[in-house]
LUMBA-436364 format. One line per 3 residues: number of its first residue (from 0); for each residue x, y, z of C-alpha. Coordinates in steps of 0.25 Angstrom, whole numbers, always signed. Each point is the difference from the previous one (the first is absolute). Layout:
! residues N
NUM) X,Y,Z  ...
***
This chain:
! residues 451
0) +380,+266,+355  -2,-12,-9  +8,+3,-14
3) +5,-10,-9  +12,+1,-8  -7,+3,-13
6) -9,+11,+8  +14,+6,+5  +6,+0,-13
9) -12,+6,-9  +1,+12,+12  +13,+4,+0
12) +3,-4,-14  +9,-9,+0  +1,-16,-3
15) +0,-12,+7  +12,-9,-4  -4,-13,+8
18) -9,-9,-5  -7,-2,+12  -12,+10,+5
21) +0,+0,+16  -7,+10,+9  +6,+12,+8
24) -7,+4,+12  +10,+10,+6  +11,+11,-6
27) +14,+2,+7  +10,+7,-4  +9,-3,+12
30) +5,-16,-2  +1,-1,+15  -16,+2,+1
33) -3,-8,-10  -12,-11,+2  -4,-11,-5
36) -7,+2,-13  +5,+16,-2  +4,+6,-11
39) +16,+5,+0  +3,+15,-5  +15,+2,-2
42) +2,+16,+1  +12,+6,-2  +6,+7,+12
45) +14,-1,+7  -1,-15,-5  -7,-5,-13
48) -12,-9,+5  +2,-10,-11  +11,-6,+8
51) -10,-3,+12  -9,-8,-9  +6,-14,+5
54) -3,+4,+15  -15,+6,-5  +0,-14,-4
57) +5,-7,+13  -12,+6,+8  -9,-4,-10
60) -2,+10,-11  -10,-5,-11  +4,+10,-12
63) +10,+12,-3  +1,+12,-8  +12,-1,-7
66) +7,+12,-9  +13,-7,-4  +5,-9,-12
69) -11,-11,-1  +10,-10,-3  +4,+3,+17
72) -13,+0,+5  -2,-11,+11  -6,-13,-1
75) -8,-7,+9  -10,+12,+2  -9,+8,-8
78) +7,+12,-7  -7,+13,-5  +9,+6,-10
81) -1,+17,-1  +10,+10,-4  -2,+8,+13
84) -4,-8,+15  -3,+14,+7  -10,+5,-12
87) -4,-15,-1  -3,-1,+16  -7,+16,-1
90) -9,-4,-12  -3,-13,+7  -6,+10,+12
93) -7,+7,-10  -7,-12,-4  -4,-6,+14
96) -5,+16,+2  -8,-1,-11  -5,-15,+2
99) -2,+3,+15  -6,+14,-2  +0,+6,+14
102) -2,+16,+2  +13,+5,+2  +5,+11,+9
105) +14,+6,-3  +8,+8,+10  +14,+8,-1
108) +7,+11,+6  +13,+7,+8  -6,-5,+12
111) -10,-8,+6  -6,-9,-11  +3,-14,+7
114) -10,+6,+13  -8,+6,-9  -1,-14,-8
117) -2,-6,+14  -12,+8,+4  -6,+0,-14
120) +0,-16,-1  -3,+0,+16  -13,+9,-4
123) -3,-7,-11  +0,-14,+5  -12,+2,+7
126) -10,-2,-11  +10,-7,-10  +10,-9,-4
129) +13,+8,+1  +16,-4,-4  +10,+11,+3
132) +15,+1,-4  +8,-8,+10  +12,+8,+6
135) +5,+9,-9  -1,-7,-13  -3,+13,-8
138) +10,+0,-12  -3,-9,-13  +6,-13,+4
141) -9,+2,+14  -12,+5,-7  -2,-12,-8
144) +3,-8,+10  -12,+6,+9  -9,-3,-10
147) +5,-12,-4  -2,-4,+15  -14,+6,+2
150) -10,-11,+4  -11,-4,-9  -13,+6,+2
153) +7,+13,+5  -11,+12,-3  +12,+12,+5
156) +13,-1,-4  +9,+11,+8  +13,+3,-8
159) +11,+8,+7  +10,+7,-12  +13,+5,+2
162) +9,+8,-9  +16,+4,+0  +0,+6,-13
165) -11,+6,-10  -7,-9,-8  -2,-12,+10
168) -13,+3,+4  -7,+0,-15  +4,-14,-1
171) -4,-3,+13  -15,+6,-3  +1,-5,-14
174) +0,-14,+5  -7,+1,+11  -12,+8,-6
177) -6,+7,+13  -14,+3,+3  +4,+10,+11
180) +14,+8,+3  +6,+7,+10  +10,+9,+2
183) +4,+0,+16  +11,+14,-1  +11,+6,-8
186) +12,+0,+7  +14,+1,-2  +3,-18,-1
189) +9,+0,-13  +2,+12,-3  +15,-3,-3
192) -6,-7,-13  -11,+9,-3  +6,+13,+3
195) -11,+8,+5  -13,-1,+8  -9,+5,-13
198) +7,-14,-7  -4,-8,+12  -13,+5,-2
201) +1,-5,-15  +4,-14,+0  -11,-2,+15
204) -11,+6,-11  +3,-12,-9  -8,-8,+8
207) -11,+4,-7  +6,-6,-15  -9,-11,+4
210) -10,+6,+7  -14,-5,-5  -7,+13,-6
213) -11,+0,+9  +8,-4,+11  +4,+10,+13
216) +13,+6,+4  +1,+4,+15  +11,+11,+2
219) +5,+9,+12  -6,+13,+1  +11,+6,+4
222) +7,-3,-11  +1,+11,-12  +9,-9,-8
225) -10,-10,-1  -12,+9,-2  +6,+8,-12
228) +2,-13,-7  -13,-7,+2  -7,+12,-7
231) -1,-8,-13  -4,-12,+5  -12,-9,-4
234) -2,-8,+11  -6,+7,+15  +9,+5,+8
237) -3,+1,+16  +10,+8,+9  +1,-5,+15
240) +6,+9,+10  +3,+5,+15  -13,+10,+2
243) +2,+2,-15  -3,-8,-15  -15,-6,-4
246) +3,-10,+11  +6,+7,+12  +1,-4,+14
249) +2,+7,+14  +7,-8,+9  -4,-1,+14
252) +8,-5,+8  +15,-7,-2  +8,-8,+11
255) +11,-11,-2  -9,-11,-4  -12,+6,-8
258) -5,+11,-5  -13,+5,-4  -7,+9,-8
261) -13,+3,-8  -3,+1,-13  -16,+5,-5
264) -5,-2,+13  +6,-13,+1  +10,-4,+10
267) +11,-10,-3  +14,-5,+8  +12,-6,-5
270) +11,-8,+10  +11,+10,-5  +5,+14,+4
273) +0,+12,-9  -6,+8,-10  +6,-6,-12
276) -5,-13,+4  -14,+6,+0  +4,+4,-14
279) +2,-14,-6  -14,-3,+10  -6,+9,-9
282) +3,-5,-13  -6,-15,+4  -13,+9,+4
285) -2,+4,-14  +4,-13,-5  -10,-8,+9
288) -11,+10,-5  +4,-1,-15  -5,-16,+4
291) -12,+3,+5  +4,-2,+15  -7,+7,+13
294) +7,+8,+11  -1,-11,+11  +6,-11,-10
297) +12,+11,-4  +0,+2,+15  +4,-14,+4
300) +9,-2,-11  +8,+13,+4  +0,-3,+17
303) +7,-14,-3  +9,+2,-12  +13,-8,+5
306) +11,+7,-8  +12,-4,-7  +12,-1,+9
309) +9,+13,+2  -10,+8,-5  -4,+9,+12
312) +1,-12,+10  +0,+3,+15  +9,-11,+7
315) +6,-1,+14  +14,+2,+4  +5,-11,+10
318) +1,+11,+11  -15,+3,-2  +1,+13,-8
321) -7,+2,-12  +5,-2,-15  -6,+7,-12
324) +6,-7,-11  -2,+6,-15  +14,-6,-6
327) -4,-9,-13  +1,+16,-8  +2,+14,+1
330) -1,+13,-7  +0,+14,+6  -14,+2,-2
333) -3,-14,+9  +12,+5,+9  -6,+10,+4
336) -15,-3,+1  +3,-11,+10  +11,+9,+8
339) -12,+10,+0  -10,-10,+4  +8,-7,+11
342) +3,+14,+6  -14,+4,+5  -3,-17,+6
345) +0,+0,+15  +12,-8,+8  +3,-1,+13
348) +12,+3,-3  +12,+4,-11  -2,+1,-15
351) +12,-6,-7  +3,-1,-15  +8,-7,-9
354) +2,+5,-12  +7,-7,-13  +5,+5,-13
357) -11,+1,-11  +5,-5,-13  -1,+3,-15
360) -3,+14,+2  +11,+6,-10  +6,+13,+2
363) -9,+6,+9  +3,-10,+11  +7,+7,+9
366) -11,+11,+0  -9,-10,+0  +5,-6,+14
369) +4,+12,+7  -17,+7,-3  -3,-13,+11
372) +4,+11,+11  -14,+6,-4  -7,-11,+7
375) +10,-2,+13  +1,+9,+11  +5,+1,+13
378) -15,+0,+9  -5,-13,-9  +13,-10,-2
381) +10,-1,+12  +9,-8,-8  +6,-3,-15
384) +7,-10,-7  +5,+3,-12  +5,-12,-9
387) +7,+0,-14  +9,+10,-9  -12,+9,-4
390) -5,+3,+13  +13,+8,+3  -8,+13,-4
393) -11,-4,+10  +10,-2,+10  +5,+16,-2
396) -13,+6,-1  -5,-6,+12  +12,+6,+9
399) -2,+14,-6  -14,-1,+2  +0,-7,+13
402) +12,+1,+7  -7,-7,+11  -5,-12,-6
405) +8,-12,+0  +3,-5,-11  +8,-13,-5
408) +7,-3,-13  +5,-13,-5  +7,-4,-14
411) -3,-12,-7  +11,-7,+7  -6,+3,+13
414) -12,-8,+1  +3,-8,+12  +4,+12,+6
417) -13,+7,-1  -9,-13,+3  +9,+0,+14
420) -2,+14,+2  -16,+0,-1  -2,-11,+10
423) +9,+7,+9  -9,+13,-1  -13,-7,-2
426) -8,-1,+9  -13,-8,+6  -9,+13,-1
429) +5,+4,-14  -6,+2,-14  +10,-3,-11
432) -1,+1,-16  +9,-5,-10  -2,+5,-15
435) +9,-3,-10  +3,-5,-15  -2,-17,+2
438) +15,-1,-6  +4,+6,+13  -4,-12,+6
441) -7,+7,+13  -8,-14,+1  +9,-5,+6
444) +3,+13,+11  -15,-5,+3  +3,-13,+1
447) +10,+1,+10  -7,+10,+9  -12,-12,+1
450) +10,-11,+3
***
C-alpha cells in the first residue's frame, strides 16, 4: 500500500489539516504495532484511541485519522481530520478493495467458517494469489483491517464474517462486496440475541446484501432454513452435503489424523476427523470450481490445509495420550457433531471428554446442554468431565441415563481441581476432547496437559 495523505482523505472524506503531504505504506489501529511510515486509526473501545496518538507517533507514525476538535489535533505528524475513525478506516477498506480489485470469497456461519476459510484459501492458492482473514478478525473493525492488510497483486481475497447481533453481516458484505459466499451451518451461537434459529438464519442470509448478482452462494444441504430463503434469489445457489446437495460426498474412511472421501468420482483427504469437517471441504470444492480449478489442483490444496489453531487440532498430552482439541467456540450443533465424530475413531484405549459450558444460548440453555446425552453413552466414552454452571443438567442426565458412566462435575471455581483430576485419570493410551465456549478458557486445560 502506497497512499498519500490527499488519496486517504478524498477516500474516506475527510481533510487533511497538515500542510505537508507524506506517504502511508501501512494501517494500524493498534499504537503498539505501529511502523515506520503507517497510518494511526483511533477507535473507540474501552479506551478512546485519540490518546495513543503521541505513542503511534514515538514508533514512527507518518499520519492520523483524527475525529476530535481540530484546535487538539497533534502537531509534528500528519492529521486526517473525519467525523467518524471506524467508518473513515471501513471506507478507506472499500477503496483499497476497489483499487486493488481482487475476486473476493465471503464466508460466515454458527460453526466452522475459520476451517472452511482455511481450506477455501488453502484450495485456492494453488493457481492464484490468495489473502485470508488472519485469526478471527471477522467483525467490522477486523474486516477492514484484512483488507486493508491484503497484499498487493492479491487475485482472491478470503474474508471470514462474524455476527453477534442481526444486522452485522449486511454491513460486512456491503463493504466488502463479494463475488462468492458461503454459508458453513445454522446453529444455535447467539441465540440469546437473536431469539430463535429461523432469526439466526435471517441475519447468516445477509451475507448475500452484497453479493454480486451473478455471483454464487454455497449453502448446506441439510439445512431447510437456508433453502426456503434462497428461493428468491438472483444469484446461483449450490448445496453441498454428506451423500446429499448438488455436490455431495461419501466418505471413505475416517481415522484420527485424516479422512477421506469422494465426490463425482474423485477422491479427496483432508488432515482432520469428522463429517462436519468434510462439510466445510466441500464448500472450498465448489468454490475452487466456481474459479475454474481441476480435481488434482483442489486435491492438493485440500491434503495440506494447515488450519487455524483450536479449530479441530490433534495434540499430544505429555503422558503420550492423545488430545482432540476443538475449544476456540461452541454451540450444541458443533458439540455434538464432534462428541459424534470422536466416538466412532479407533484408540487403544479410553475415550474421555471434557465438556464446557456453551454460552449465549438464552433461555433454552439448560435444555440445550442437557440434549448433549444424545451423543454420550456408556460403550463409546468411558469418562466425562463436566465444567461450568450450565453443564449441571448434563451432569443429571448422564447419571439417570448411565448410572455406570463416570462422570465429573466442576464449578467455575473449580478449574484447578478439574485440570488435576484428568492428568490423574489420563492415561498414555487415551483419546481425550475438550469442547467448550472460548470464554471458558479450556485452552488453557490443553495447555497444561502438553507441558
Amino acid at each position: 500500500m502506497n497512499f498519500t495523505t490527499t488519496i486517504i482523505s478524498r477516500a474516506v472524506q475527510g481533510e487533511v489539516l497538515a500542510e505537508n503531504e507524506v506517504t502511508v505504506t501501512g494501517v494500524e489501529f493498534d499504537s503498539r504495532k505501529i511502523k515506520a511510515g503507517d497510518l494511526f486509526v483511533p477507535l473507540q473501545g474501552t479506551n478512546d484511541g485519540h490518546e495513543f496518538v503521541a505513542k503511534a507517533m514515538e514508533n514512527g507514525a507518518a499520519a492520523t485519522l483524527w475525529s476530535r476538535d481540530p484546535a487538539t489535533a497533534p502537531e509534528g505528524i500528519a492529521v486526517i481530520l473525519v467525523k467518524n475513525t471506524l467508518l473513515a478506516f471501513q471506507a478507506l477498506a472499500s477503496y483499497y478493495l476497489l483499487e486493488e480489485n481482487p475476486d473476493v470469497i465471503a464466508i460466515t456461519g454458527s460453526n466452522g467458517k475459520t476451517t472452511t476459510k482455511d481450506m477455501t484459501e488453502s484450495v485456492l492458492s494453488q493457481k492464484f494469489r490468495t489473502y485470508k482473514t488472519q485469526g478471527n478478525y471477522n467483525n467490522d473493525i477486523g474486516l477492514p483491517y484484512t483488507i486493508l492488510h491484503m497484499p498487493e497483486g492479491t487475485e482472491k481475497l478470503i474474508l471470514e464474517m462474524g455476527m453477534d447481533h442481526a444486522g452485522e453481516i449486511s454491513v460486512l458484505s456491503e463493504l466488502a462486496e463479494p463475488d462468492v459466499a458461503a454459508i458453513t451451518i445454522i446453529g444455535e451461537a447467539h441465540i440469546e440475541n437473536l431469539g430463535s434459529r429461523e432469526k439466526i438464519a435471517d441475519a447468516k442470509m445477509e451475507i448475500t446484501t452484497g453479493l454480486a448478482s451473478d455471483g454464487l452462494l454455497v449453502i448446506p444441504a441439510n439445512e431447510p432454513l437456508l433453502e426456503e430463503r434462497t428461493n428468491s434469489l438472483s444469484q446461483t445457489v449450490q448445496t453441498v452435503g454428506i451423500q446429499e446437495g448438488e455436490l455431495a460426498a461419501t466418505i471413505l474412511n475416517e481415522s484420527k489424523g485424516a479422512t477421506v472421501f469422494s465426490v463425482d468420482d474423485n477422491g479427496y483427504q483432508i488432515p482432520l476427523p469428522g463429517s462436519y469437517n468434510v462439510q466445510n471441504a466441500l464448500i472450498a470444492i465448489a468454490i475452487g470450481r466456481w474459479f475454474g480449478l481441476n480435481s488434482d489442483e483442489i486435491f492438493q490444496g485440500l491434503a495440506y490445509v494447515q488450519v487455524t489453531q483450536n479449530r479441530t487440532q490433534w495434540l499430544k498430552a505429555s503422558n503420550g495420550a492423545d488430545i482432540l482439541s476443538d475449544v476456540y467456540n461452541a454451540n450444541p450443533t458443533a458439540m455434538g457433531l464432534v462428541l459424534d465424530t470422536f466416538a466412532k475413531l479407533p484408540t487403544d484405549g479410553r475415550r474421555l471428554a471434557v465438556l464446557a459450558d456453551m454460552l449465549e444460548l438464552g433461555d433454552d440453555s439448560f435444555s440445550l446442554h442437557t440434549s448433549m446425552v444424545e451423543h454420550i453413552n456408556d460403550q463409546d466414552f468411558h469418562e466425562i468431565f463436566l465444567y461450568g454452571d450450565e453443564m449441571k443438567g448434563l451432569k443429571v442426565a448422564l447419571a439417570d441415563r448411565y448410572p455406570s458412566l463416570v462422570v465429573h462435575y466442576f464449578d467455575k471455581e473449580n478449574k484447578q481441581q478439574m485440570l488435576e483430576d484428568i492428568k490423574k485419570s489420563l492415561q498414555a493410551d487415551d483419546s481425550i476432547v475438550l469442547k467448550g465456549s472460548n470464554g471458558m478458557g479450556l485452552s488453557e486445560i490443553v495447555e497444561s496437559l502438553q507441558k
